[in-house]
Backbone as CSV, one residue per row, in Angstrom:
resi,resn,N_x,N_y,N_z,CA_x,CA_y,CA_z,C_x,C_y,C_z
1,UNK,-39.911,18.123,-12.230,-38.521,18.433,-12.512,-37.690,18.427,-11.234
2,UNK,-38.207,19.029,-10.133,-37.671,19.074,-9.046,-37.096,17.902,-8.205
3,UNK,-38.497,16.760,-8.459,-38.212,15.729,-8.153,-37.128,15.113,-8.738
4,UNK,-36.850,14.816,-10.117,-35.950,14.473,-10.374,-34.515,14.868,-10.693
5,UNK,-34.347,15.734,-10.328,-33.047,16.208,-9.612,-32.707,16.115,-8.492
6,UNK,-33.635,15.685,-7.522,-33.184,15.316,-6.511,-32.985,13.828,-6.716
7,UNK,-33.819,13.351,-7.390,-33.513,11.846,-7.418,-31.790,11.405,-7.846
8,UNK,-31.693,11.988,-9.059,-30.748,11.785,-9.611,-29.174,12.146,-8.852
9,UNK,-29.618,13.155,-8.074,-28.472,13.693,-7.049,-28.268,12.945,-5.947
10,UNK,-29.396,12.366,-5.559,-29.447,10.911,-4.311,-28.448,9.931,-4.594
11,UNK,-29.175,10.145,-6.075,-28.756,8.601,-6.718,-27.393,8.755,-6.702
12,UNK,-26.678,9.580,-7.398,-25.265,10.000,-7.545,-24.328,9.520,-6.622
13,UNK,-24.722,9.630,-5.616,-24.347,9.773,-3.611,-25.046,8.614,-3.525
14,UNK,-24.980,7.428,-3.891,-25.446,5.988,-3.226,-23.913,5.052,-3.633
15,UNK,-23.660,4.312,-1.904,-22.812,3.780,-2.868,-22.734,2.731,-3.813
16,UNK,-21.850,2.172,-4.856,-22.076,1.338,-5.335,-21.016,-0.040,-5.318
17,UNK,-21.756,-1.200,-5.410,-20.748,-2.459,-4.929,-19.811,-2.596,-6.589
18,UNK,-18.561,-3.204,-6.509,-18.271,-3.135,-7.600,-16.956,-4.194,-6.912
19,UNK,-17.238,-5.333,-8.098,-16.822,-6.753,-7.567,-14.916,-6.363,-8.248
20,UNK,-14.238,-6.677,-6.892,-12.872,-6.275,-7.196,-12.169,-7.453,-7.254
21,UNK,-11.897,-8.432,-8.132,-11.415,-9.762,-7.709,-10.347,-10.022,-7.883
22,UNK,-9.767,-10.827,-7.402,-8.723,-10.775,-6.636,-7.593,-11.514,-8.000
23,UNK,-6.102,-10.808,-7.893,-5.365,-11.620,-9.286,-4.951,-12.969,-8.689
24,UNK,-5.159,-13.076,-7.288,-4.715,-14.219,-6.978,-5.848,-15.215,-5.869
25,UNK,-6.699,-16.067,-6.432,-7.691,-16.391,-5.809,-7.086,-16.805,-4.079
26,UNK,-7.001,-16.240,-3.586,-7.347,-16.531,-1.946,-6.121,-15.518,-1.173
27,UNK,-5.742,-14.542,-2.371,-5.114,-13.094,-2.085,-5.208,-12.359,-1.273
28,UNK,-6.533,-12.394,-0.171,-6.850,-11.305,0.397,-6.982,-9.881,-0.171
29,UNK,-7.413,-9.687,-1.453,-7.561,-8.334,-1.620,-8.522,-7.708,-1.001
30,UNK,-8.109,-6.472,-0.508,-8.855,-5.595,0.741,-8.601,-5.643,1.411
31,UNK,-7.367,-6.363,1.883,-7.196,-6.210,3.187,-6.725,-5.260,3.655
32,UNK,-5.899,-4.418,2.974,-6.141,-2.856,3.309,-6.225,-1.793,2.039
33,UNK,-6.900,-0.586,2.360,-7.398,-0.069,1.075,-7.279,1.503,1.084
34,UNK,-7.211,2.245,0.230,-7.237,3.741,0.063,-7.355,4.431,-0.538
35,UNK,-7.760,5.421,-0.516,-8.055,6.061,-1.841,-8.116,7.574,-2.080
36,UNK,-7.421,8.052,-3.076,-7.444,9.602,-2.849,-8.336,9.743,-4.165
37,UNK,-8.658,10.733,-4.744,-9.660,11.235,-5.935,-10.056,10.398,-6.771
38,UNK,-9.240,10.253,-8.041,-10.031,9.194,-8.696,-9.224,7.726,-8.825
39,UNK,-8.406,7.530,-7.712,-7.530,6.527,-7.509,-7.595,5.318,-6.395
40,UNK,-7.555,4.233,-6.083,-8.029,3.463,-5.329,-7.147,2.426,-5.206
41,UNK,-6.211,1.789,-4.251,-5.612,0.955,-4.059,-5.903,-0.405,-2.981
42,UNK,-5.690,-1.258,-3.329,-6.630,-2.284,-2.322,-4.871,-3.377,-2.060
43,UNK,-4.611,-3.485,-0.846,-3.616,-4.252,-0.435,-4.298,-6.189,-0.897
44,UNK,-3.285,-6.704,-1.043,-3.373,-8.524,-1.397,-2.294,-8.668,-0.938
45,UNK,-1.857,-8.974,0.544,-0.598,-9.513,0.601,-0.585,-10.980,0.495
46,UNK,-1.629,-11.915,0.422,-1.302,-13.273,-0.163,-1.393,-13.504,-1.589
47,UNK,-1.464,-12.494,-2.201,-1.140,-12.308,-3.996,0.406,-13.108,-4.221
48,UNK,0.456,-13.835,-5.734,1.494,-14.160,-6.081,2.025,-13.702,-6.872
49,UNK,2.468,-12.339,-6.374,3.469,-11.510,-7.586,4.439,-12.482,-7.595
50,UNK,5.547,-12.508,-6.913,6.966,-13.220,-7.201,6.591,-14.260,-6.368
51,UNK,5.913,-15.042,-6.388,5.656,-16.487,-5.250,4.674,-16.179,-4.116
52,UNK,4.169,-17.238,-3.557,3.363,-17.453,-2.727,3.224,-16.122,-2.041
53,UNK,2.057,-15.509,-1.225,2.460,-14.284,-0.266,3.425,-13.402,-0.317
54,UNK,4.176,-13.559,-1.626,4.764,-12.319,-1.152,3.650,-10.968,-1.552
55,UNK,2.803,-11.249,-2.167,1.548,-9.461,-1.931,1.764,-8.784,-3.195
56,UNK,0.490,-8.298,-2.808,0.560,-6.868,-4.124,-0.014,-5.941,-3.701
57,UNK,-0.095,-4.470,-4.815,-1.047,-3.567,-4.590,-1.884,-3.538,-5.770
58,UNK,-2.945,-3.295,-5.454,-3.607,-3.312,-6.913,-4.678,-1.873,-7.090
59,UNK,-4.393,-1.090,-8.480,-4.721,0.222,-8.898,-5.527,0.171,-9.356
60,UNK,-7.177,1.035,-8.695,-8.180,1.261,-9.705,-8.213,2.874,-10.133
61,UNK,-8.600,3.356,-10.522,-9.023,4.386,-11.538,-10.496,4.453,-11.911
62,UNK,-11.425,5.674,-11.443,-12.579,6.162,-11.588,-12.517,6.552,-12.765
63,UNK,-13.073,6.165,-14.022,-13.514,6.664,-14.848,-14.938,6.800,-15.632
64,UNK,-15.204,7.901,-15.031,-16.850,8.195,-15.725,-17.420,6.951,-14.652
65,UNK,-16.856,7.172,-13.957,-17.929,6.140,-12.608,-17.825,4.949,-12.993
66,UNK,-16.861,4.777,-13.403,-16.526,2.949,-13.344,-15.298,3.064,-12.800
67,UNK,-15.177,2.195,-11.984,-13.692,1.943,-11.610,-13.270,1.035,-12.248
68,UNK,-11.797,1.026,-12.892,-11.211,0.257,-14.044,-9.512,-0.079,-12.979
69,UNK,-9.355,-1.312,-13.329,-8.251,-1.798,-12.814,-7.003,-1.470,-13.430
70,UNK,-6.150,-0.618,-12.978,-5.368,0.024,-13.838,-3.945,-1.117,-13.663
71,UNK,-3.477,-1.301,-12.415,-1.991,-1.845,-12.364,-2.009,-2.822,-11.605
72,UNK,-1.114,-3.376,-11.431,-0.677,-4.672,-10.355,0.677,-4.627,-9.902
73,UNK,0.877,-4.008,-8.905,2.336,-3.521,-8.079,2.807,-4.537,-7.290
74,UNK,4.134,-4.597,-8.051,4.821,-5.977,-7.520,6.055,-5.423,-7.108
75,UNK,6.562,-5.711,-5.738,7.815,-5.638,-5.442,8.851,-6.102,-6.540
76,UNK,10.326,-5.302,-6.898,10.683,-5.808,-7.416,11.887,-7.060,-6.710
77,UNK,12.275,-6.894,-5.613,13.005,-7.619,-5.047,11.891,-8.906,-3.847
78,UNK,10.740,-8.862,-4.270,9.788,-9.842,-3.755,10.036,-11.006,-3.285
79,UNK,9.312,-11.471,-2.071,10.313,-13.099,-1.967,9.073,-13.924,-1.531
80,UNK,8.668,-15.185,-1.345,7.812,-15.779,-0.975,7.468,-15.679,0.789
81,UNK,5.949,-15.281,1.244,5.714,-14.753,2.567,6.454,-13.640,3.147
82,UNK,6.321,-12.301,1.671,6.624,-10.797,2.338,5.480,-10.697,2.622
83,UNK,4.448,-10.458,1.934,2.877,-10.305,2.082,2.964,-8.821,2.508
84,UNK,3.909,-8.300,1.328,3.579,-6.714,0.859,2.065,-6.747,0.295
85,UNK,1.573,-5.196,0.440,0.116,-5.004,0.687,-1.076,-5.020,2.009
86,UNK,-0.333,-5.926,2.990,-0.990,-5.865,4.459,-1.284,-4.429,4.770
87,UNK,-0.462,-3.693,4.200,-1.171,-2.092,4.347,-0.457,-1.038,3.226
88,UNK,-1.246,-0.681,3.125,-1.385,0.507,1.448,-2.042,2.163,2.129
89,UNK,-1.219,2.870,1.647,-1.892,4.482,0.985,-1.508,5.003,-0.442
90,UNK,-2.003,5.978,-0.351,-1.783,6.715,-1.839,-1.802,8.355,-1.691
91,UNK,-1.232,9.335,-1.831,-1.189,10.593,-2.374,-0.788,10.732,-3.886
92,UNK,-1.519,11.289,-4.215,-1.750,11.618,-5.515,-1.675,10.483,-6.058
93,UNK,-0.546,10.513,-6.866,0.101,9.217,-8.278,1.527,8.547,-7.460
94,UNK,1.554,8.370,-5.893,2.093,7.855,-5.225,1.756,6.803,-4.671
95,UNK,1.805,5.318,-4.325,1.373,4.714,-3.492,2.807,4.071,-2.772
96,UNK,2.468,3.937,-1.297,3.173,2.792,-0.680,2.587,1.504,0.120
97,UNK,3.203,1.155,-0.341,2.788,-0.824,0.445,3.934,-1.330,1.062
98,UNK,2.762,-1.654,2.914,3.813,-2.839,3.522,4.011,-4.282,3.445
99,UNK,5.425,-4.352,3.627,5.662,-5.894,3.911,6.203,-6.374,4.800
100,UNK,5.227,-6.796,5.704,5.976,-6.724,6.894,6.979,-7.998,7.424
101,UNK,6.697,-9.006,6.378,7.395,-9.803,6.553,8.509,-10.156,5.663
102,UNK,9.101,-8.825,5.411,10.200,-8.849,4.292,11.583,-9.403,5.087
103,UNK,12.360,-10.579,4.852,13.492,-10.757,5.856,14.996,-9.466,5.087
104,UNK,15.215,-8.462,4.914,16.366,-7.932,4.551,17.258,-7.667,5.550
105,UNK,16.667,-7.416,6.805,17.701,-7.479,7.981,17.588,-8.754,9.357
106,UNK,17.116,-9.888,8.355,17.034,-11.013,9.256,15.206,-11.079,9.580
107,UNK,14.551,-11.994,10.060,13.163,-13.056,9.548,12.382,-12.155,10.152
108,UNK,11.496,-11.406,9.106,10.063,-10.689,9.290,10.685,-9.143,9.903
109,UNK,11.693,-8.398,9.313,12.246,-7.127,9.573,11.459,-6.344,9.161
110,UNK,11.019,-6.334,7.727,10.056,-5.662,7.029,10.721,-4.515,5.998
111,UNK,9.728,-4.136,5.368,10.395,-3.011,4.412,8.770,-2.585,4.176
112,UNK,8.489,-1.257,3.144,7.939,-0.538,2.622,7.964,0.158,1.089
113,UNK,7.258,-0.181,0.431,7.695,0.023,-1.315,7.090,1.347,-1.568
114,UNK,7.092,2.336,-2.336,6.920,3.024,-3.006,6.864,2.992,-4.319
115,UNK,6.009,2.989,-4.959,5.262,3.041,-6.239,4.638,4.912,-6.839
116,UNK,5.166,5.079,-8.117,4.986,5.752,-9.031,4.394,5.996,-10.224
117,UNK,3.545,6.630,-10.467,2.679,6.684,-11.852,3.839,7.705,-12.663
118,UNK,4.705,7.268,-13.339,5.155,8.722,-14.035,4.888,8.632,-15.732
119,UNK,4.382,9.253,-16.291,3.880,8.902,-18.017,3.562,7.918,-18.368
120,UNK,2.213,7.347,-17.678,1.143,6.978,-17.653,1.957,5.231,-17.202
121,UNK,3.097,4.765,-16.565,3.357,3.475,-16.083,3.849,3.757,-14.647
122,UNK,3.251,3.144,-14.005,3.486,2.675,-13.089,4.892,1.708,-12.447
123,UNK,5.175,2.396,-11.121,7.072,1.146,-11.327,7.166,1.721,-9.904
124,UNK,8.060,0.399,-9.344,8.505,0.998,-7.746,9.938,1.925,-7.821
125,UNK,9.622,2.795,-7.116,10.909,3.509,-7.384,11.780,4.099,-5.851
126,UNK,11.260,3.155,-4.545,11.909,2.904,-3.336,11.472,2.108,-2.881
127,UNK,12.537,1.277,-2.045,12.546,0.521,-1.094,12.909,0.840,0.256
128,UNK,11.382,1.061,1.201,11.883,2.145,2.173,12.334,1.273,3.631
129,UNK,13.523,0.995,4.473,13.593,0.429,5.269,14.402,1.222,6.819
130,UNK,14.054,0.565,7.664,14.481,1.417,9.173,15.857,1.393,9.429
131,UNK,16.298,2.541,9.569,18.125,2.903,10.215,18.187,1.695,11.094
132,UNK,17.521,1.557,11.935,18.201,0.156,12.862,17.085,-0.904,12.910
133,UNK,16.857,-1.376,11.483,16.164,-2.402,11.557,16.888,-3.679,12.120
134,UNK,16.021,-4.562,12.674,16.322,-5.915,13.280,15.541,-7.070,12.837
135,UNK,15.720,-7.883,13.071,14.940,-9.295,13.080,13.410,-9.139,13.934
136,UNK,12.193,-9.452,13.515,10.641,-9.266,14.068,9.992,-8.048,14.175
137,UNK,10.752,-7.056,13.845,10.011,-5.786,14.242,8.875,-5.418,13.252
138,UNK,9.247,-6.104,12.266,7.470,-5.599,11.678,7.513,-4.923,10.746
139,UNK,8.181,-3.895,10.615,8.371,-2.846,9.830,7.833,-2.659,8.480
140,UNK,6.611,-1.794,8.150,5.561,-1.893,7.095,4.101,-2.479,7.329
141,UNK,4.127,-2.694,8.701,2.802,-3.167,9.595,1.749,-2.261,9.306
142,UNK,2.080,-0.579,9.172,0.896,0.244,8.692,1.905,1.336,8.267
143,UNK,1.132,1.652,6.801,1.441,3.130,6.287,0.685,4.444,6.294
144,UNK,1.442,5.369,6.308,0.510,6.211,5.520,1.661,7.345,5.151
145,UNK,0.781,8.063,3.990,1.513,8.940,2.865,0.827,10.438,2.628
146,UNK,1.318,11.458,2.954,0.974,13.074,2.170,2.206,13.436,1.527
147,UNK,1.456,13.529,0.260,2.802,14.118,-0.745,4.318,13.593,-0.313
148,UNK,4.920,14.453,0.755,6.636,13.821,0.024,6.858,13.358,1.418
149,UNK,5.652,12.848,2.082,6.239,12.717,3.500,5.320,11.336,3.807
150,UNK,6.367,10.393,4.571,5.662,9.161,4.906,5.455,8.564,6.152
151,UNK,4.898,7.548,6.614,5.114,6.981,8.039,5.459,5.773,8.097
152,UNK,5.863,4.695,8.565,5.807,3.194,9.233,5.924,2.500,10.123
153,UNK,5.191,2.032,10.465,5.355,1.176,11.537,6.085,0.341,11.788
154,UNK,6.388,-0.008,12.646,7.126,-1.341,13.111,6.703,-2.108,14.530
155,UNK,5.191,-2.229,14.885,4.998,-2.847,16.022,5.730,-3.407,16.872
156,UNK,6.667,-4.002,16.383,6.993,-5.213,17.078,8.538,-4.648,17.414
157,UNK,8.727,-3.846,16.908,10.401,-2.947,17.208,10.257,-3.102,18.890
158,UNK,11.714,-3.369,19.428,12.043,-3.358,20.873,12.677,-2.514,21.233
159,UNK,12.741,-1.365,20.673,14.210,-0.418,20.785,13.597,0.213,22.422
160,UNK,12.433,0.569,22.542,12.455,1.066,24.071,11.060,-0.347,25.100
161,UNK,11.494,-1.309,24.792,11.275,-2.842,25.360,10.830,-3.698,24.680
162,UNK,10.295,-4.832,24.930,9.661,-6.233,24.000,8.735,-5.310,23.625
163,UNK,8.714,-5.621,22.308,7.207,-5.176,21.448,6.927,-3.992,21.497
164,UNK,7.794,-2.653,22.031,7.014,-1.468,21.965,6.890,-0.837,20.937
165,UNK,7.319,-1.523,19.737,7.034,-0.279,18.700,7.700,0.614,18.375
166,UNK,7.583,1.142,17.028,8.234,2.362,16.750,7.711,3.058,15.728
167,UNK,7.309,4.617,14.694,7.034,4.778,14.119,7.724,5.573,12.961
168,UNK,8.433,5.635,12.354,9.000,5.751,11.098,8.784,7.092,10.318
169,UNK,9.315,8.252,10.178,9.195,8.917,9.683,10.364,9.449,8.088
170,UNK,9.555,9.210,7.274,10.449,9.754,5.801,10.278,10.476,5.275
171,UNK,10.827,11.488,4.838,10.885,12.682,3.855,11.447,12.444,2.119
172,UNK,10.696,13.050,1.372,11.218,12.659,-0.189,12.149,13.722,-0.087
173,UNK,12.923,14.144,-0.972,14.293,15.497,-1.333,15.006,14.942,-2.463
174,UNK,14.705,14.556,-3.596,15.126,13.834,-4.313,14.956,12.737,-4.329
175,UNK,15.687,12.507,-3.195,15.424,10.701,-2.596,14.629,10.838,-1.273
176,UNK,14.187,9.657,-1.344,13.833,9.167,0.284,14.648,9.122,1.389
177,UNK,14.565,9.777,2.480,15.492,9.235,3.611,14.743,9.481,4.934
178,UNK,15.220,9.027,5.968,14.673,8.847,7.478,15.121,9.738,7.922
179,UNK,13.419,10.397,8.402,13.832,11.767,9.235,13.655,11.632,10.676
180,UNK,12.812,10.504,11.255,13.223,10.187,12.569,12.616,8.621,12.439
C-alpha cells in the first residue's frame, strides 16, 4: 500500500508533454509562455489572426489534468508584422500580450493588449501604449502582470540614449493608465 502511494504521488509530480499546436503552422507558438493555476498562455507572434505575423495568444485550461485549448486572442486593431504574443503573462483571468512591432506611433513603436475572461468569453479590453512613444522603441518587447498592475518594455526606447530602454509601468483604477 505504501508503495503505491508513493508511486502514484511521484507519478502525479512527473511532467507531462502535451502537443500544443500551433493555429498557424509556422506561428511560433511558445515563444513565450505563462502560467498561473489552472491557466496557461503560450505567445505565436507569427500566428495569422488579422494577417501574416500579426500574433496571437493562445488559452489553455487544466482540466482534470488535461489541458484543453480554451481561446485564441486576437488583437482587435491587428495589422500584418505586429507579432503580438512575442511576450505574454497572465494573473488570474487577465492576460497581456506584446507587440512589439505595432506601428501606432510610427514603424515598430509597439503596443501591449490586455485580454479578459469575464462570463466565461474572453475579449481585449485595452490597448496599452507609452506617453511618449516613438518610432523603434519596441514597446511590448516583455511583459509582465500582478493583478491590477503591469510592466513593459521598450528596449529600444532612446529617451536617456540610442537603445537604452525604458520600462513601463501601469496601474488598472477603472481604466488603465501610466504610472511611470
Amino acid at each position: 500500500m505504501l508503495v503505491a502511494t508513493v508511486l502514484v504521488a511521484c507519478l502525479s509530480q512527473c511532467p507531462v508533454e502535451v502537443d500544443f499546436s500551433p493555429t498557424t503552422p509556422g506561428g511560433l507558438s511558445g515563444t513565450s509562455v505563462a502560467i498561473d493555476g489552472d491557466l496557461a498562455v503560450f505567445g505565436a507572434p507569427l500566428a495569422t489572426g488579422n494577417g501574416w505575423a500579426s500574433g496571437m495568444a493562445i488559452v489553455y485550461r487544466n482540466i482534470d489534468n488535461i489541458w484543453v485549448r480554451e481561446a485564441e486572442l486576437i488583437a482587435d486593431d491587428g495589422e500584418v508584422g505586429d507579432m503580438m504574443g512575442v511576450s505574454v503573462a497572465i494573473s488570474g483571468t487577465r492576460v497581456i500580450a506584446g507587440a512589439w512591432f505595432n506601428n501606432h506611433a510610427g514603424t515598430n513603436s509597439g503596443a501591449a493588449y490586455i485580454f479578459e475572461q469575464v462570463e466565461g468569453q474572453w475579449a481585449q479590453t485595452t490597448k496599452l501604449i507609452a506617453d511618449d512613444a516613438s518610432a523603434q522603441d519596441s514597446f511590448g518587447r516583455r511583459v509582465a502582470i500582478d493583478g491590477d498592475v503591469c510592466v513593459v518594455t521598450a528596449p529600444l526606447d532612446d529617451d536617456n540614449g540610442s537603445s537604452s530602454g525604458s520600462a513601463y509601468v501601469f496601474q488598472f483604477d477603472e481604466t488603465w493608465f501610466q504610472l511611470q
